[in-house]
Structure formats: C-alpha cells, structure tokens
C-alpha beads as a LAMMPS data file, in Angstrom:
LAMMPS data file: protein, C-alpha beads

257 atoms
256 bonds

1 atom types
1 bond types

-500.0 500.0 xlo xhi
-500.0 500.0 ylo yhi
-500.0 500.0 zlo zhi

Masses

1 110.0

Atoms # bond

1 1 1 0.000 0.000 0.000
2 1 1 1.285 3.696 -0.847
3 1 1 2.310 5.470 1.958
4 1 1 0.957 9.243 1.732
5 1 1 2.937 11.839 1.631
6 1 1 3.056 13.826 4.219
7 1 1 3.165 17.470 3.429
8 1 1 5.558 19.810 4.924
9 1 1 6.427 23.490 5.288
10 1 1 9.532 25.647 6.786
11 1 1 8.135 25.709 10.558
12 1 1 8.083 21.877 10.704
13 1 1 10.561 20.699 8.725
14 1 1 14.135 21.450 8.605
15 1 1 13.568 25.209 9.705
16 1 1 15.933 27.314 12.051
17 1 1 12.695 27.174 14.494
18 1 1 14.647 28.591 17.593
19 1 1 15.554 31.606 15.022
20 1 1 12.159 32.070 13.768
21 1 1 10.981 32.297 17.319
22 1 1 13.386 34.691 18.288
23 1 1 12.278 37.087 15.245
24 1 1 8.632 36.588 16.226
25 1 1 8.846 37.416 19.269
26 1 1 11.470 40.710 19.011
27 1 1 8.913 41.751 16.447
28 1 1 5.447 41.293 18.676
29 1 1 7.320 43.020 21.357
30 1 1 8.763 46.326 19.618
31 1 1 4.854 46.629 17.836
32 1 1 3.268 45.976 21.148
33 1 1 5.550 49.019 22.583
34 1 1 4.982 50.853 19.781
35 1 1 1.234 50.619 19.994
36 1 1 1.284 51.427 23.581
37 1 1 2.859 54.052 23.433
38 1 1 0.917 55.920 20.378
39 1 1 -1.830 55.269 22.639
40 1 1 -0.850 56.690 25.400
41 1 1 0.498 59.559 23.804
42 1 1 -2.934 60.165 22.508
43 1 1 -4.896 59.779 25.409
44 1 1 -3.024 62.893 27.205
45 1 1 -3.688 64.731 24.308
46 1 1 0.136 65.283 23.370
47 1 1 1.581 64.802 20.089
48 1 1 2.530 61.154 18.873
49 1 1 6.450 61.528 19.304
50 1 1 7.584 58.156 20.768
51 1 1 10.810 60.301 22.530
52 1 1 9.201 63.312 23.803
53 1 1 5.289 61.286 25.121
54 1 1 6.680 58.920 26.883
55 1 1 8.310 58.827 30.578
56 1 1 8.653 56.873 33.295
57 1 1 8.039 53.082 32.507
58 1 1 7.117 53.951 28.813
59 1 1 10.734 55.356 28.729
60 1 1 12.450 52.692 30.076
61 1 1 10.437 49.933 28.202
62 1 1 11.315 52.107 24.974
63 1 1 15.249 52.428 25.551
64 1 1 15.030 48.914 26.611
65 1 1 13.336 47.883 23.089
66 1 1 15.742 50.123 21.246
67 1 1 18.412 48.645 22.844
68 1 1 17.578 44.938 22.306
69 1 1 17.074 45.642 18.825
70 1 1 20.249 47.525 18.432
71 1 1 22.091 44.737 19.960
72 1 1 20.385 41.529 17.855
73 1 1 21.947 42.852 14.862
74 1 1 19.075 43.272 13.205
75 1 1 20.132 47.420 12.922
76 1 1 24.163 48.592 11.686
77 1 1 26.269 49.490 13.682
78 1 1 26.910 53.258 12.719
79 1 1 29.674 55.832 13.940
80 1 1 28.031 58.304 15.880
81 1 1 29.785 60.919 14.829
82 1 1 29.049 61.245 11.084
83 1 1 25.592 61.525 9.584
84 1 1 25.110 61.205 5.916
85 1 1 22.111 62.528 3.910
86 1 1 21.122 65.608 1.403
87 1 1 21.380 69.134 1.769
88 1 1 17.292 70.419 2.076
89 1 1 18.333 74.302 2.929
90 1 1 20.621 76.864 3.707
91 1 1 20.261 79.455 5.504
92 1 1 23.028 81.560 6.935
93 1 1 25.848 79.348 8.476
94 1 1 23.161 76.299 9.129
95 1 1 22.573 73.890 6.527
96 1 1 19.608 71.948 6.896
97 1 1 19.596 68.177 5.650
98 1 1 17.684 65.035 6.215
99 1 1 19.387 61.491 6.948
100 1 1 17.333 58.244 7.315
101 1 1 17.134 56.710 10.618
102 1 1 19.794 54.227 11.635
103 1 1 16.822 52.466 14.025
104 1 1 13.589 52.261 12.794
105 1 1 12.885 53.254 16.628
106 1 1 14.573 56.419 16.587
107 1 1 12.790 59.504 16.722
108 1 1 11.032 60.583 13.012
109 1 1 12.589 64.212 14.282
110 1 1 15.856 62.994 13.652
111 1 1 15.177 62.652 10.097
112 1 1 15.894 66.179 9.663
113 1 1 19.371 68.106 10.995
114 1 1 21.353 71.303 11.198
115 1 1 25.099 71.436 10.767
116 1 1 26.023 74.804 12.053
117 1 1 29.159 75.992 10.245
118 1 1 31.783 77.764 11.947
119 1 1 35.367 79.441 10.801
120 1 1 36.552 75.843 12.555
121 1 1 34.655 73.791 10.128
122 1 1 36.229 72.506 7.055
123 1 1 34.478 71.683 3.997
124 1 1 35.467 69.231 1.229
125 1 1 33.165 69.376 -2.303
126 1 1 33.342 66.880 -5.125
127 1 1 32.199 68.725 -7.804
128 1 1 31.080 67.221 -11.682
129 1 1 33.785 67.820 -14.226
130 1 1 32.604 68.753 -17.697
131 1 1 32.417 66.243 -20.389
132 1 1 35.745 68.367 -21.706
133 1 1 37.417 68.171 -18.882
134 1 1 36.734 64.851 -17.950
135 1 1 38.160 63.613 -21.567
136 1 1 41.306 65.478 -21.228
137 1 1 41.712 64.037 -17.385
138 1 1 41.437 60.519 -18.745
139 1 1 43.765 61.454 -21.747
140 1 1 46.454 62.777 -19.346
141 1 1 46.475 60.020 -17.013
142 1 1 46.071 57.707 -19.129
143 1 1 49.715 57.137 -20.160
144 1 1 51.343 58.132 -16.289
145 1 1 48.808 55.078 -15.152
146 1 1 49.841 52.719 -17.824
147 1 1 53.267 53.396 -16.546
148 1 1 53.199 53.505 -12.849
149 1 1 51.483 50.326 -12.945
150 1 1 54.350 48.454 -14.531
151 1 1 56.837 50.038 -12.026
152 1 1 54.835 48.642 -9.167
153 1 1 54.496 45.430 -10.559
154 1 1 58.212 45.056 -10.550
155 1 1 58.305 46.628 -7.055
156 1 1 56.068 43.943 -5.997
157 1 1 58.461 41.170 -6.977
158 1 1 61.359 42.681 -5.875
159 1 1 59.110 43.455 -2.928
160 1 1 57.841 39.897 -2.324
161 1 1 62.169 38.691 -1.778
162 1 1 62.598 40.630 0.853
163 1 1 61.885 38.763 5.085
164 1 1 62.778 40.006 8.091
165 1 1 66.209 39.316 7.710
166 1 1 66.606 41.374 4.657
167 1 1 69.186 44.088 3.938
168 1 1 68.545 47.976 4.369
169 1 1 67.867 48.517 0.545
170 1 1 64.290 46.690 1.194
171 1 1 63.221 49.949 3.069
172 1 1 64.306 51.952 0.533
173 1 1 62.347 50.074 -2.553
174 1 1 59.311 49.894 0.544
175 1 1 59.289 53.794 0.472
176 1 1 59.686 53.938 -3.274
177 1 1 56.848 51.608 -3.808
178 1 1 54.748 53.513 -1.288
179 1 1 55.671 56.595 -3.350
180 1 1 54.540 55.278 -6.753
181 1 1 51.524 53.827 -5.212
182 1 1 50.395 57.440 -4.082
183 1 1 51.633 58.798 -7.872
184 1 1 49.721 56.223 -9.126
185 1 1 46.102 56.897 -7.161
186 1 1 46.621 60.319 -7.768
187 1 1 46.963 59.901 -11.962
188 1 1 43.627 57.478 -11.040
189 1 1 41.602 59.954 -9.748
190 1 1 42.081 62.220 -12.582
191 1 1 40.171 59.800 -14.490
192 1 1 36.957 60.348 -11.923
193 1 1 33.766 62.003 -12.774
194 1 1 34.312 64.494 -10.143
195 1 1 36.819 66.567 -8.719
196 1 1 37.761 67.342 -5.485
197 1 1 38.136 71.172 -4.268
198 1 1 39.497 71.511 -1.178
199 1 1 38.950 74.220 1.635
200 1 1 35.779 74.994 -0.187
201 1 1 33.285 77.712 0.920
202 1 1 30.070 77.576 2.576
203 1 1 28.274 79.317 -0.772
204 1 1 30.295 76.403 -2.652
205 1 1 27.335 73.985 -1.220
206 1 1 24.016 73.615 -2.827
207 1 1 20.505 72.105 -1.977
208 1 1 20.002 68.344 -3.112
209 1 1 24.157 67.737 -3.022
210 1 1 24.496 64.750 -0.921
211 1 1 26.772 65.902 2.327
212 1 1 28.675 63.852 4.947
213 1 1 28.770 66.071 8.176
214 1 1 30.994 65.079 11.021
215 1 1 30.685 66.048 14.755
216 1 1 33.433 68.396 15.914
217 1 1 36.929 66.555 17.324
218 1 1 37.347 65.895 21.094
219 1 1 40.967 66.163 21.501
220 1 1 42.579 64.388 24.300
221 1 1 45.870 63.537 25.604
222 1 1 47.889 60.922 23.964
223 1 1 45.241 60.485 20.909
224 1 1 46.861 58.720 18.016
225 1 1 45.396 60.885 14.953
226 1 1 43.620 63.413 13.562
227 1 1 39.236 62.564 13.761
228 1 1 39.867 59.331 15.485
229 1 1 37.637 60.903 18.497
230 1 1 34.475 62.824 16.740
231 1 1 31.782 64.171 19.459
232 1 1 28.458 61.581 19.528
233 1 1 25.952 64.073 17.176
234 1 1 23.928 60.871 16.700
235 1 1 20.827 61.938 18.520
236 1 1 21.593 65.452 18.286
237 1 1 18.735 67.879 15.994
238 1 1 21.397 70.983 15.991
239 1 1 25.192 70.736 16.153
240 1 1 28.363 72.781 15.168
241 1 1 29.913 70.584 12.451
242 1 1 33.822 69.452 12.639
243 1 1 33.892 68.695 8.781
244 1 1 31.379 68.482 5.745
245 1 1 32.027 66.218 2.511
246 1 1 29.609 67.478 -0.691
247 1 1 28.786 65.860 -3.267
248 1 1 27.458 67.133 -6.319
249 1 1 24.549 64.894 -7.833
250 1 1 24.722 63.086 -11.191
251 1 1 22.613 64.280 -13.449
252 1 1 19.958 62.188 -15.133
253 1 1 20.485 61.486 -18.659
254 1 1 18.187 63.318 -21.162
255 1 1 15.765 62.182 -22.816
256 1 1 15.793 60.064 -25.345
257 1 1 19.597 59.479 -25.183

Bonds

1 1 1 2
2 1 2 3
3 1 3 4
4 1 4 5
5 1 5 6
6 1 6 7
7 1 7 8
8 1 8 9
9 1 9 10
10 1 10 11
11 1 11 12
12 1 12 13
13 1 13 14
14 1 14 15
15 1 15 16
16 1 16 17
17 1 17 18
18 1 18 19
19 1 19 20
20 1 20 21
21 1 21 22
22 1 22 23
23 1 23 24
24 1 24 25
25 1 25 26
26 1 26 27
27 1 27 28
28 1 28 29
29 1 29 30
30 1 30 31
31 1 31 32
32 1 32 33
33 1 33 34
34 1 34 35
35 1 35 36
36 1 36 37
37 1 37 38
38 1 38 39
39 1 39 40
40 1 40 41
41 1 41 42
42 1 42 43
43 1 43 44
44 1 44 45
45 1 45 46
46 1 46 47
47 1 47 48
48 1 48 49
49 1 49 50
50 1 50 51
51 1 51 52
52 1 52 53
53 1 53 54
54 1 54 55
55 1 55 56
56 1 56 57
57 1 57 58
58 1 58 59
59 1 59 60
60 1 60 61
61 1 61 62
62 1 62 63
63 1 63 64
64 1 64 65
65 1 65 66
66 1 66 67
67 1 67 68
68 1 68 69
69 1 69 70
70 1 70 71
71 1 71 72
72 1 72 73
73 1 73 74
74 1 74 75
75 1 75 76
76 1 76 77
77 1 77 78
78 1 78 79
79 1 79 80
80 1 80 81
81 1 81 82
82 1 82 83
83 1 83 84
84 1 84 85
85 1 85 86
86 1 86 87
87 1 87 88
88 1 88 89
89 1 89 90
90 1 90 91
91 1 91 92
92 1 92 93
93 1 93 94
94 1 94 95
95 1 95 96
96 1 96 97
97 1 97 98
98 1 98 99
99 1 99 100
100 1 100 101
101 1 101 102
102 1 102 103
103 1 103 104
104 1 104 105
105 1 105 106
106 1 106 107
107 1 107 108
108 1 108 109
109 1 109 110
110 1 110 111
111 1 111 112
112 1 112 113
113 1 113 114
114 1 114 115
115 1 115 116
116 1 116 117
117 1 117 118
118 1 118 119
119 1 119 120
120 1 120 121
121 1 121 122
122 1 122 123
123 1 123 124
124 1 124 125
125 1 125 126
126 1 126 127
127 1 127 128
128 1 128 129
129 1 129 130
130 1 130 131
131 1 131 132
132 1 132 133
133 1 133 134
134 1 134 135
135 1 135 136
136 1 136 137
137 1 137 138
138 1 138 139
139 1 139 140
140 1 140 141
141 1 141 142
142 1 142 143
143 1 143 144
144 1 144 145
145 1 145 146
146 1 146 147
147 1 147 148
148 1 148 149
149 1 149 150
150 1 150 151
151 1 151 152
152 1 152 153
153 1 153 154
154 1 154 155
155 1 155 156
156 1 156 157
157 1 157 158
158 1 158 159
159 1 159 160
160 1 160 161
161 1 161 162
162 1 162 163
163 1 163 164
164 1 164 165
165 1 165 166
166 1 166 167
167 1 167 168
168 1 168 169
169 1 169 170
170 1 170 171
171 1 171 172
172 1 172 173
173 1 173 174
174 1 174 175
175 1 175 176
176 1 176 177
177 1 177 178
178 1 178 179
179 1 179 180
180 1 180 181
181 1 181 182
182 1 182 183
183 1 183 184
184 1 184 185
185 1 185 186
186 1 186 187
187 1 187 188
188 1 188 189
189 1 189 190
190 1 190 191
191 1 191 192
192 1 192 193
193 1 193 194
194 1 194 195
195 1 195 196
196 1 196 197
197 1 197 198
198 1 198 199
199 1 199 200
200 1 200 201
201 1 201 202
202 1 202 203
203 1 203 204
204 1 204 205
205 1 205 206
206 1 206 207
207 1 207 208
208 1 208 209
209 1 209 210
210 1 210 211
211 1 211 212
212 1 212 213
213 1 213 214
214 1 214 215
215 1 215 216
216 1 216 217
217 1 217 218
218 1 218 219
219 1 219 220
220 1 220 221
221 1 221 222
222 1 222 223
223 1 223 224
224 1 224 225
225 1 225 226
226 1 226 227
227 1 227 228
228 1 228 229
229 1 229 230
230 1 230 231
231 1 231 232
232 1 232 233
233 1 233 234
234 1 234 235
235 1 235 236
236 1 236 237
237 1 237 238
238 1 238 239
239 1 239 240
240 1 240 241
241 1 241 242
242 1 242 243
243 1 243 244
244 1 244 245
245 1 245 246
246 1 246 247
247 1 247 248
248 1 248 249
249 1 249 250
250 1 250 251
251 1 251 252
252 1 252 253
253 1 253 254
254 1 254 255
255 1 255 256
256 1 256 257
C-alpha cells in the first residue's frame, strides 16, 4: 500500500525554528511598545512623538526595546559621529539636511538636521567635471597610469624577496613603492567624474548635493590621529559641524539618449 505523503512546510521541517521564534517574538514586542505608546500619547492629548510622550516606565520599556534591537543585529552598527544625507536648505551658516534613521525606533525628528558651520569647520566638495574636462583628465592620465602600474608590478616582486632578515635597501624600494603607489592613485583619480576642491566655501554647497557632516573633534591627551575621536551628534537635531564632505549629484540622462 502507498504510503501518503506527508506534506511539509519551513516551521516543521528542517527550519531554524529557535531563530524564527526569536524574530517573532522581538517583532510582537517592539509593535506591542509601539502601539502602547501611540496610545498613550494620545490619550493625554500630546503629540505622537515616541521620545518626547513617553516617561517613566514607557521610557524605560522604549530604551530597553531600542536597545535589544540595536544589539540583535538586526540594525548597523553606525559611527556616531558622522551623519550622511542631502542638503534640504541653507540658511546663513546652518545647513539643513535630512538622513534616514539608523533604528527604525529612533525619533522621526531625527530625520531632519542642522550642521552649524563655523570658521573651525572645514568643507570638502566633489564637484562634476565637464564632459571636456573629464576627456582630457582621462587622456592625461592615461599614459602616467599605464606606466606607474608596470613600475609597481616590478616593485612587488622585488618586494615579495625581501623577510625580516633582509638588507637595508628593502626599506628603501618599501618607500619607493609607497611613493609610486600614491603617484599612481593620484593619476587614477584624474580619471573620476568628479573633482575634489578643497577648503571649499560655505556658498560652494548647494541644496540636493548629498553631504557627509561630522561632529566636531574631542581632543585628548595621547590620541593617536587626527578625527579618530568625533563628538556623539547621533541623537543630536542641531550641532556645530567638525567637517562636511559634498557631493554634487549626477545628473539624469536626457531624454531620449
């Protein structure tokens, strides 16, 4: 007689079921504190703002959720002191921009910032080449890349002879490789489709450029380099920016072509 066969899904059969429960139940829990907390909000009559409603309990069952979600890996890990987004406004020395939430718990408030710029603040812009410019870039660099790239090829080889008991000329051909490595990234960028300007000016940026902003540098004793310690501007609506990276958009291609 035929057995029947017996049908089977992901739950009951060969599924990560311990994983699955986890998920379920990180998910019922964050909706249930959402839920309860939109309600609460409401019923004193106060705006639905999950950060600003809620105290007491609702706080600490909030941070709590935040936190567990934060640490299950389900949300990146992000430095907290650069945002990245697009420039919506400028007005004065405060440029206004939005940047998605890193935790889908966070604050909708946080989607939109202000960098204030100071004469401290240092701005970097990426700006489109022409189509001219960008043909006689590629031109020029063309041949120095060609070039370079043979030289460190037979760097590397010479390179890849040297141990630990090697003679002094090794550091010598180390630093010359180093050297032709830098020559060589800087003929590469030539080739982008943007160029970079440098100490550029606050009327340099414009609405819809896409801008990395950077909180301003805690120095402390002993610190090994330059922006390794970056003040926490991760929760913060309004802050004096360190540095700002701009980015001019690509445009879309026209119509028809």
């Amino acid at each position: 007689m035929r057995k029947k066969k017996t049908s089977c899904n992901f739950l009951m059969c060969g599924g990560n079921i311990p994983l699955v429960s986890s998920i379920v139940v990180l998910v019922a829990f964050i909706f249930g504190l959402l839920l309860g907390s939109i309600v609460m909000a409401r019923s004193v009559g106060g705006p639905v703002s999950l950060i600003s409603s809620m105290t007491g309990s609702y706080a600490d069952g909030y941070n709590a959720a935040k936190k567990k979600l934060a640490d299950s890996g389900l949300v990146p890990a992000l430095p907290k002191g650069v945002l990245n987004g697009q420039i919506a406004k400028i007005n004065g020395n405060e440029v206004s921009f939005t940047s998605a939430l890193a935790n889908p718990l966070d604050d909708e408030a946080l989607k939109n910032r202000v960098a204030v710029v100071d004469s401290n603040t240092t701005i970097t812009l990426y700006r489109q080449k022409s189509a001219e410019k960008l043909a006689a870039d590629q031109q020029a660099a063309q041949t120095e890349i060609s070039a370079l790239q043979a030289t460190l090829n037979d760097e590397r080889m010479k390179l890849s002879k040297c141990n630990g008991s090697s003679p002094a000329n090794c550091q010598s051909l180390n630093q010359e490789y180093n050297d032709n490595l830098q020559k060589f990234n800087t003929a590469e960028a030539l080739t982008d489709v943007f160029e970079k300007v440098d100490n550029a000016a606050l009327g340099d940026l414009k609405e819809g450029m896409q801008i990395s902003v950077s909180g301003r540098e805690i120095k402390t004793e002993g610190q090994a380099a330059p922006g390794a310690n970056l003040e926490d501007i991760s929760t913060q609506l309004k802050f004096t920016a360190g540095s700002i990276i701009a980015r001019e958009v690509t445009a879309p291609p026209a119509p028809g072509k």
